[in-house]
Each structure stands twice: as C-alpha cells, then as structure tokens.
ROVEX-413097 format. One record per residue (C-alpha): residue number from 1; residue in one letter; x, y, z. Coordinates in steps of 0.1 Angstrom, whole numbers, plus 5000, padded with zeros to 4 digits. Each point is the difference from the previous one (the first is absolute). Example, Ala and Ser with C-alpha at 12.3 -4.5 7.8 and 13.67 -1.06 7.14 Angstrom:
<recs>
REC:1:A:5123:4955:5078
REC:2:S:5014:5034:4993
</recs>
This chain:
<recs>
REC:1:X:0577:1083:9532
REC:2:X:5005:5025:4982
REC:3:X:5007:5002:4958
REC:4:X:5025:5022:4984
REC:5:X:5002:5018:4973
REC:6:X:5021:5012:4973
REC:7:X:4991:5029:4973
REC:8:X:4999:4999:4965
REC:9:X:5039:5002:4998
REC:10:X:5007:4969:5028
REC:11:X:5007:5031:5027
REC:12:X:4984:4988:5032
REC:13:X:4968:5023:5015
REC:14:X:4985:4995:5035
REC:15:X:4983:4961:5001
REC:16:X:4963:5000:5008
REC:17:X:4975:4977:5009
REC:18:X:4991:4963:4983
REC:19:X:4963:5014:4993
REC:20:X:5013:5031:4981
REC:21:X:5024:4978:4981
REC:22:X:4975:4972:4993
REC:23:X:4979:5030:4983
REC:24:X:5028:5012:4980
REC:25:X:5009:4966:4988
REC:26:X:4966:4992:4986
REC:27:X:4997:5033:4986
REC:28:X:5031:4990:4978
REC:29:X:5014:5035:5018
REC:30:X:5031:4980:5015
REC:31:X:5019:4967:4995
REC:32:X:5018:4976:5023
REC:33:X:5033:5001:4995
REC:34:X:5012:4982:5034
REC:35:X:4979:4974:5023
REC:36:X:5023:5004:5028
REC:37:X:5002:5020:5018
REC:38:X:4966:5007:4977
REC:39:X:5009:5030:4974
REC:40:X:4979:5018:4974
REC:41:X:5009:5027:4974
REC:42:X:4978:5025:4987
REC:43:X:4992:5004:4963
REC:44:X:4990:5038:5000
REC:45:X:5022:5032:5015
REC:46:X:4998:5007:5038
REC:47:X:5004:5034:5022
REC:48:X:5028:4976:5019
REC:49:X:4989:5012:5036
REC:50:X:5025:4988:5023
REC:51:X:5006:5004:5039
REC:52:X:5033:4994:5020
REC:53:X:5011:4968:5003
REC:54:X:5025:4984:5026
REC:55:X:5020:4969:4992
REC:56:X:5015:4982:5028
REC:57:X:5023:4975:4995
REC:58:X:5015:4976:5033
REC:59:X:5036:4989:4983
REC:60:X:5008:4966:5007
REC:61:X:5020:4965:4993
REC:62:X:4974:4977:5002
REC:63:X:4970:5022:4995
REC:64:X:4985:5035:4986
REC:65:X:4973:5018:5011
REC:66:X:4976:5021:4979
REC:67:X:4972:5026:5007
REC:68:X:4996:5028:4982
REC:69:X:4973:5025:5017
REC:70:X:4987:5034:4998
REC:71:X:4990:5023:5040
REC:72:X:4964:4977:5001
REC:73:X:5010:4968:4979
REC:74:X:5017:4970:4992
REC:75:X:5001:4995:4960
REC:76:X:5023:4971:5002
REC:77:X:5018:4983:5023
REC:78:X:5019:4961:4995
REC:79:X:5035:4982:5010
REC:80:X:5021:4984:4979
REC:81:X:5016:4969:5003
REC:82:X:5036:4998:4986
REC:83:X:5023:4975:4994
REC:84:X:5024:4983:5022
REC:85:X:5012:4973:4977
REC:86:X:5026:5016:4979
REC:87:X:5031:4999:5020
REC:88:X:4992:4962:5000
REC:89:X:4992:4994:4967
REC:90:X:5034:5016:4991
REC:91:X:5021:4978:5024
REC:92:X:4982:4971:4984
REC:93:X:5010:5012:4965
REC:94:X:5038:5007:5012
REC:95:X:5003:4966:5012
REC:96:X:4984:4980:4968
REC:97:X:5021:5021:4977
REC:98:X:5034:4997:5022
REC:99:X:4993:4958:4998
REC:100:X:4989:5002:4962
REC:101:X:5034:5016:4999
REC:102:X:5023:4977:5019
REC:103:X:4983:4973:4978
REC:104:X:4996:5015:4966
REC:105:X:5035:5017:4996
REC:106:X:5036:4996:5008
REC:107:X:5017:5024:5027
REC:108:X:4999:5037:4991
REC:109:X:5019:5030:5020
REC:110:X:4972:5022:5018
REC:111:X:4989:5033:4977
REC:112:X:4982:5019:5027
REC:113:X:5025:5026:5002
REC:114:X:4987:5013:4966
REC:115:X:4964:5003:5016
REC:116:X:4994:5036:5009
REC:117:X:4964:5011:5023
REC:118:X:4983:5031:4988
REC:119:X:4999:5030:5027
REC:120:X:4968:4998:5014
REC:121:X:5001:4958:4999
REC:122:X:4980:4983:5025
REC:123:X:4996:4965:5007
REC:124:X:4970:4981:4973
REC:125:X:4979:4993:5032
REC:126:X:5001:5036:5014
REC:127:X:5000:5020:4964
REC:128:X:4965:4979:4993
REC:129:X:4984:5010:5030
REC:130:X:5013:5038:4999
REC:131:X:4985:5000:4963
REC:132:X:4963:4986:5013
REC:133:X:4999:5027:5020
REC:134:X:5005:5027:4973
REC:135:X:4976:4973:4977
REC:136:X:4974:5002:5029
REC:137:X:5000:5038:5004
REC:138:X:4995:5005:4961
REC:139:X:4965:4976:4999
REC:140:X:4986:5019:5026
REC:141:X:5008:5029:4977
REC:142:X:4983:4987:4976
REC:143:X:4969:4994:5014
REC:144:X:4992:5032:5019
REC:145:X:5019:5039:5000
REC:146:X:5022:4999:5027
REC:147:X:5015:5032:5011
REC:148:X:5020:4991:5027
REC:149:X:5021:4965:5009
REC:150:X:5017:4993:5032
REC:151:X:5020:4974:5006
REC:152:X:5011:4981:5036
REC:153:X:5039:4988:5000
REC:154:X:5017:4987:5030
REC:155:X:5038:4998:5012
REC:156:X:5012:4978:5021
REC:157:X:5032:4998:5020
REC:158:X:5004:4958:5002
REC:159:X:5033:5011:5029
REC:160:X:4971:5015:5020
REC:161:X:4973:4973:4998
REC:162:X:5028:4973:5010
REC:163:X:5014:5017:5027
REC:164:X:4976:5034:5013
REC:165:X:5034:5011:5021
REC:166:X:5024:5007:4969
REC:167:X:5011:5030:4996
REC:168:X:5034:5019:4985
REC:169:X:5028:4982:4987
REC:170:X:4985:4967:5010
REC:171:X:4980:5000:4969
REC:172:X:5039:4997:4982
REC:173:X:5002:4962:5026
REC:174:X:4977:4978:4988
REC:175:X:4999:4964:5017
REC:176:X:5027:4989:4973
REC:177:X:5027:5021:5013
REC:178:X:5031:4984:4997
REC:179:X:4991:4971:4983
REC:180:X:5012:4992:4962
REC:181:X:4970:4990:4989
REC:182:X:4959:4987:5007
REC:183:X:5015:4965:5006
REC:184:X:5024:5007:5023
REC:185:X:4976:5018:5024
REC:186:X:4971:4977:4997
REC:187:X:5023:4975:5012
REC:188:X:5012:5023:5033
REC:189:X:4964:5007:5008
REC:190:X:4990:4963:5001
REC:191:X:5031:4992:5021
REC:192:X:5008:4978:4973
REC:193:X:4979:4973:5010
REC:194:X:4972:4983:4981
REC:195:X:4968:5017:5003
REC:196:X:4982:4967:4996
REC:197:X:5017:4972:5018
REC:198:X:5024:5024:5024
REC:199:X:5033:4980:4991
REC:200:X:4983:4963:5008
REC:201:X:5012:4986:4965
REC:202:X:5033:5011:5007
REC:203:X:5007:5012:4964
REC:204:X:5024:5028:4996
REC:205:X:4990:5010:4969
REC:206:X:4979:5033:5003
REC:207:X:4974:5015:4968
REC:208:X:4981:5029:5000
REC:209:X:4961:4991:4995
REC:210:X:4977:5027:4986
REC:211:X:4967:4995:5016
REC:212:X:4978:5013:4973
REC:213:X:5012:4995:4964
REC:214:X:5029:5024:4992
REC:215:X:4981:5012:4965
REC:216:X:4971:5013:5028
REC:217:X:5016:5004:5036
REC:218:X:5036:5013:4985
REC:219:X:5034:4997:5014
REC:220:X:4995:5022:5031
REC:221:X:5009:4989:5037
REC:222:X:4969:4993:5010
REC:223:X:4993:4976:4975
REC:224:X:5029:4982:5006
REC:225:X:5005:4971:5024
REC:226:X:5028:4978:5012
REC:227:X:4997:4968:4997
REC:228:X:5026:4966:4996
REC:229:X:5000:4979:4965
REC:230:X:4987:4974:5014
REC:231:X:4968:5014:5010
REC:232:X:4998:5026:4973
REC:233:X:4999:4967:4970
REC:234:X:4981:4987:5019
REC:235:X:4971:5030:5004
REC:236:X:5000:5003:4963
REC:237:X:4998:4967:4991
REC:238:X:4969:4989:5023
REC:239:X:4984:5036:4992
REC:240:X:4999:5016:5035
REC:241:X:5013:5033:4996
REC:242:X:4966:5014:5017
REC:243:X:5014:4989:5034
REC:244:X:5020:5029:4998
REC:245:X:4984:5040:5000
REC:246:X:5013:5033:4998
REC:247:X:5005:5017:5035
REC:248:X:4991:5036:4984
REC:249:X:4976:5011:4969
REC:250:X:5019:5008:4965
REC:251:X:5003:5037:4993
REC:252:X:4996:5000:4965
REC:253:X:4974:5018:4999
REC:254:X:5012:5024:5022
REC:255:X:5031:5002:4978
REC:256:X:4981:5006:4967
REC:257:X:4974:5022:5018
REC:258:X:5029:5024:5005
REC:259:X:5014:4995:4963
REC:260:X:4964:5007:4983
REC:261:X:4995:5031:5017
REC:262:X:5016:5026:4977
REC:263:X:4994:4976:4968
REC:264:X:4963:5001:5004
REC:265:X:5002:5038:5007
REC:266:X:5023:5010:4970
REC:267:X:4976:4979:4977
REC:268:X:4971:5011:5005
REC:269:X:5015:5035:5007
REC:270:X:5010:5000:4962
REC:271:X:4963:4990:4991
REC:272:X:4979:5019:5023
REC:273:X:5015:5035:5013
REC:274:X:4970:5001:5025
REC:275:X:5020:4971:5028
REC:276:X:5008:5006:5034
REC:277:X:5018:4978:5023
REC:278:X:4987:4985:5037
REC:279:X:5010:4982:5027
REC:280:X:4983:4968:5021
REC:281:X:4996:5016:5033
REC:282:X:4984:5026:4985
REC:283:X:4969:4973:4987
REC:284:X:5002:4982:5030
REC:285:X:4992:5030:5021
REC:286:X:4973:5016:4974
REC:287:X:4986:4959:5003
REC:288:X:4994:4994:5034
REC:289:X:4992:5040:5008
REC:290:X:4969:4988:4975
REC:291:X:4995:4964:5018
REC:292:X:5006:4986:4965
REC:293:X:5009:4964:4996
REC:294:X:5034:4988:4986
REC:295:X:5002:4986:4966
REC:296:X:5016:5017:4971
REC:297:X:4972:5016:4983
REC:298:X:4993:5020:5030
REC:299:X:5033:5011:5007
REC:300:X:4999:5015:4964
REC:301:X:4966:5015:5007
REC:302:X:5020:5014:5026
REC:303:X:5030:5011:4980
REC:304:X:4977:5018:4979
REC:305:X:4988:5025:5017
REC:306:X:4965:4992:5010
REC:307:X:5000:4975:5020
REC:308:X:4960:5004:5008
REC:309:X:4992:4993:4964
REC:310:X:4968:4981:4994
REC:311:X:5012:4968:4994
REC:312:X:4981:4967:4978
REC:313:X:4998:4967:5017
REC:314:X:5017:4985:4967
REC:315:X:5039:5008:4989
REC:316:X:5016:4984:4976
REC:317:X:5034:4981:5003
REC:318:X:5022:4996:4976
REC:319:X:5029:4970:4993
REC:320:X:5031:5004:4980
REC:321:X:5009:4964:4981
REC:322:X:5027:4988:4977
REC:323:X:4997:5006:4962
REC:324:X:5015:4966:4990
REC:325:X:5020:4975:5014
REC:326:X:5030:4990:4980
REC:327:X:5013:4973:5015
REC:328:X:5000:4973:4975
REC:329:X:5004:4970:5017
REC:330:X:4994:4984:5039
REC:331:X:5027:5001:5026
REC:332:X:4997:4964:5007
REC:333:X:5009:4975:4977
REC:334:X:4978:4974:4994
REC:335:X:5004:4964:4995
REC:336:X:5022:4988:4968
REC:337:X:5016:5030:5006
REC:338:X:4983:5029:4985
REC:339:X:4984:5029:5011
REC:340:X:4958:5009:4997
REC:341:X:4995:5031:4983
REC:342:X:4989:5030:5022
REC:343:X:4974:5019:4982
REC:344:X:4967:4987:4981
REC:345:X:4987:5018:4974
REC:346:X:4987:5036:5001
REC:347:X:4965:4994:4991
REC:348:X:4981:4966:5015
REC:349:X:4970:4998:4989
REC:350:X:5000:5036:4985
REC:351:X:5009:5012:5037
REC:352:X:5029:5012:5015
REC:353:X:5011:5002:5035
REC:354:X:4991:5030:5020
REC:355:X:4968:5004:4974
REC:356:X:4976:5012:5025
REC:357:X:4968:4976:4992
REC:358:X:4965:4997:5015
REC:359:X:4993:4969:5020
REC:360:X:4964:4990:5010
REC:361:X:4997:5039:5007
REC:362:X:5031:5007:5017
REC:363:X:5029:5018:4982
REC:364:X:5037:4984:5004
REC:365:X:5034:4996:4986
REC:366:X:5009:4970:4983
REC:367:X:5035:4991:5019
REC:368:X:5005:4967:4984
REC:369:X:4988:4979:4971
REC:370:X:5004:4961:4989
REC:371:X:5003:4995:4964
REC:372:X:4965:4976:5004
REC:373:X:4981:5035:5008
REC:374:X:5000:5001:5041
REC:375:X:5010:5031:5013
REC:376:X:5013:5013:5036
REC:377:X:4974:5031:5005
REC:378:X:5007:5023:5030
REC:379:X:4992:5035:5007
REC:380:X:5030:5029:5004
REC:381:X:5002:4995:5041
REC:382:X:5009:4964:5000
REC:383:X:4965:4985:4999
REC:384:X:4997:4970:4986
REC:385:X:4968:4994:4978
REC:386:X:5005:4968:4979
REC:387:X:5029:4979:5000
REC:388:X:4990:4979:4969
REC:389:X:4972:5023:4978
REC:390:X:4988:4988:4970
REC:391:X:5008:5026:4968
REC:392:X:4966:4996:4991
REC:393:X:4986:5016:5027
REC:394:X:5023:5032:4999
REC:395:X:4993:5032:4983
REC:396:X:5024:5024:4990
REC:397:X:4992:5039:5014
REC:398:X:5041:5015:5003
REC:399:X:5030:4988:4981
REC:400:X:5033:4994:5012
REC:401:X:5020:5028:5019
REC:402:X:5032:5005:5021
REC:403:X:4977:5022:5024
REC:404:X:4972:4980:5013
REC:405:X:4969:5019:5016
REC:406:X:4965:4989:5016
REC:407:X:4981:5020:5027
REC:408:X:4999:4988:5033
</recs>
C-alpha cells in the first residue's frame, strides 16, 4: 500500500512508498497524523510536485465506490458501506413517542399544519446518504491532489421496468385507475378472496395484510395482501407472516437513486468546480471492453478514466455507523411491568463500542460489550472473531468513529 502525504500546511502531495516514509519518520522529518488509511506530514517546506489525478466515484444507495488514479496507477481505491437502518429507526421512534403520547397526555387537536419543509427537504434516510457521498469525495481530498472527480448517477423509469411496453399516455393509467384508493384495488385484484385459506372459513370480513413490516415494505400494492380476519389474527398471533413473500423486488432504491442524482451533483459542485457527470452504461461498456470484473471499486476505476491502472491486491472498505443510540428504554416490557433500559454505559472497561482493538494479532471492532468485560469482536465485513473476549486481552490502536475503515 501506499502512504500519503500531507505538506507542512496539511495540503496533500503525491503519497509514496512505506520505505521512504519509514525513513522520514525516524529521521523526525515527518509525523503520523492518521493510521488509516496510513498518513504522514512533513515537518520542513516541500517543492509540492503533483501529477493529474482522477477521482471516480460509482453513486449508490447501498454502496460507494472509490478509486482515485493517475494514466499508470491506482493511489486509492475502497467502497463504502452506508447505512440502511434509518428509515427504520425513525418508524420505531414515531411509534414509541405516538403511545408515550396517548398515555402520557390527554387528547390534543393535531398542529401539523404549522410544520413547514425547507425547499430542497429530502427524506432523513435519503439526505444522509446524499451527504456521505459529498463526505466521501472530501477525504479522498484530503489525502491526495485530485484534479478531476467524476461521478456515476442513474435514472430510472420504475413504469418501464414493470411493464417494458408502456409508452405515451399510459404512463398517466397506472394499475389504480379508477379506484378511490390502495385498499379498494388490492381487494379487486385478489378477487376478494382470502389469499391464505381461499374463502374456507367463510368469514366475510376482509383486511389488508402488509407482508413485510409497513415501517420497511411501505403501503404500496405490492406489499399489500388480501386476506379475511380470521386468518389475518390468526398470522400475527402465531408469528407466521414469512409464509407470505412479495411477488416483485421494492424499488426504493431505484426511487432514491433517481432523487440523489442532482443532490450529490450540486454538492459537491459547490465544493469542487472540477465534477463532471456519467452514466452506468457508459462503465459497463468501458468494464467488460477491459474484461474487468464487477464490484464497485472497479467500476470506479472505470469511471475514472483509466481503467488499466495498476492496481494493489489490498483496498480498503469503509462502514458508516450510528453516533449514538438514544433510545432510552426497551420496547418490551418486562415482568412487574417496567421496561430494561436500552443503552449501557459509554465506556466498559475504558472501551467503547466500535473502538477498533487488537485481538491475539488480529484487528477488529468491538460490536458489543457485557458490563463483566466480554466483548462481541468482529471485523467491518461481518466476520465474527470472538463472541465473548476477555478486556484483558484487547489493546486499543483506533478510537471510536461514525466511519469505520480496515483494509481488505
């Protein structure tokens, strides 16, 4: 791997090699102001020769990738991992506050008309994501001179992908045509009749069943199912709601693919003049012209510029993690009544979780702790290393951050 390197003033020069940077460390010539990605700044003034660098950046929902290269070289190159859990986590916080309501306080008139959304308001989930890109972009900025940056968006017409034959004003008739509302036409696509017993308990009664949670799989027709009362209590109260699976993917993604777009580009347009926009059949064709494998590093190698780049056998990968959790107390009540309180303290045993520690030689994250001094150690990709390690053992080498990194 390479090391990078920053001048005198914390502006970033061209990295160079681990021997060259071992030798300027013990001449006291340079300092290590970042262990990774591994970073050193000089002590004394530098000519600051620099060569033109590319930045590729493959957009994405779920994922980012990273490489920055010049015509002969990769000089970094990762994905990112971002997180998925927020639209979740806010459905979760809706519902504990609407039942601490209902409990704590008498009736009240609703106040959302005085609520007013900024211009420019996206939804929590898709704002964080739009703003990791824009974080991402700046590191890399950091850490080498970049000269140009271009970024991969997508657009995607969901009409098309359901039906390949729309065209004209059938994109104005959607499969709800006519009907007053979701309900009405979930019912007159299932004939209504029960999707689970076909009319065999002869109740007349007919519910609409979301077959994944509504707070993840949303109120869309697809997600929707018809079924009687009878069966539907009796689904949720023995716990089989997996018996039932959507017939078609979610296109979330899709949807917020489409939204990010111009935020991502107006962002980092405002930061960095030097951006330039591309599209994903563009990469594909530059990938498989090369006979380059898939992954998302590769396709911003590709995005770059140079997609013959020398590349390293390591990258690194990155994983964006809460900051806190502030949910006080446990969903479930316990017995007598009360409910278990939600977060331990922030240090246990003068560690923290996502410290990354050093465990009979291997490096991992601490993603759990007892209050006895047991940790849950795992690396970024899932990996589990320890389920129960000792604190004794553990050594601390990187604090606590919302942006977790190893090489891989």
């Amino acid at each position: 791997m390479l090391v990078y390197v920053l001048n005198k003033h914390g502006q970033p020069l061209m990295p160079c090699k681990p021997q060259k940077a071992r030798k300027l460390l013990q001449q006291e010539k340079a300092k290590v102001v970042q262990r990774t990605p591994f970073t050193i700044q000089l002590q004394y003034g530098s000519s600051g020769y620099k060569q033109p660098i590319s930045l590729g950046v493959d957009a994405g929902t779920k994922h980012i990738g990273l490489s920055a290269t010049t015509e002969g070289q990769v000089l970094f190159e990762g994905e990112v991992k971002l997180r998925t859990d927020i639209q979740e986590l806010l459905a979760t916080r809706r519902s504990l506050r609407s039942a601490r309501r209902s409990r704590k306080t008498r009736y009240r008139q609703p106040r959302f008309l005085n609520r007013k959304k900024n211009k420019g308001w996206l939804a929590p989930s898709v704002q964080n994501k739009v703003d990791m890109h824009t974080k991402m972009i700046a590191k890399v900025h950091k850490l080498l001179p970049i000269t140009h940056v271009t970024i991969e968006v997508a657009q995607f017409d969901i009409q098309k992908i359901k039906n390949p034959a729309i065209s004209g004003d059938l994109y104005q008739k959607g499969d709800q045509l006519g009907f007053w509302n979701v309900r009405e036409y979930v019912f007159f696509r299932d004939k209504h009749v029960c999707q689970h017993c076909k009319g065999k308990t002869k109740d007349k009664i007919l519910n609409v069943h979301h077959i994944e949670s509504r707070k993840t799989g949303g109120d869309g027709p697809d997600n929707l199912l018809t079924l009687c009362e009878t069966c539907h209590n009796k689904i949720h109260q023995e716990g089989k709601e997996h018996l039932f699976t959507r017939k078609s993917a979610s296109f979330r993604d899709a949807s917020q693919m489409t939204v990010m777009r111009w935020f991502i580009h107006r962002q980092v347009k405002e930061l960095y003049p030097h951006v330039k926009l591309t599209y994903g059949f563009q990469t594909k064709n530059t990938r498989i012209h090369h006979g380059l494998e898939k992954s998302h590093a590769v396709d911003a190698r590709c995005i770059s510029g140079n997609p013959l780049a020398t590349a390293f056998n390591n990258t690194y990968l990155f994983k964006q993690v809460r900051k806190n959790n502030r949910q006080l107390h446990k969903m479930t009540i316990a017995k007598g009544g009360y409910r278990k309180a939600n977060k331990a303290e922030r240090f246990v045993k003068g560690f923290q979780l996502f410290d990354k520690v050093l465990f009979e030689g291997i490096e991992c994250i601490v993603f759990g702790r007892r209050k006895t001094g047991y940790f849950d150690l795992r690396t970024i990709d899932g990996v589990n290393i320890h389920k129960s390690a000792s604190f004794k053992k553990l050594r601390v080498v990187e604090k606590a951050s919302t942006l977790l990194v190893q090489i891989i």
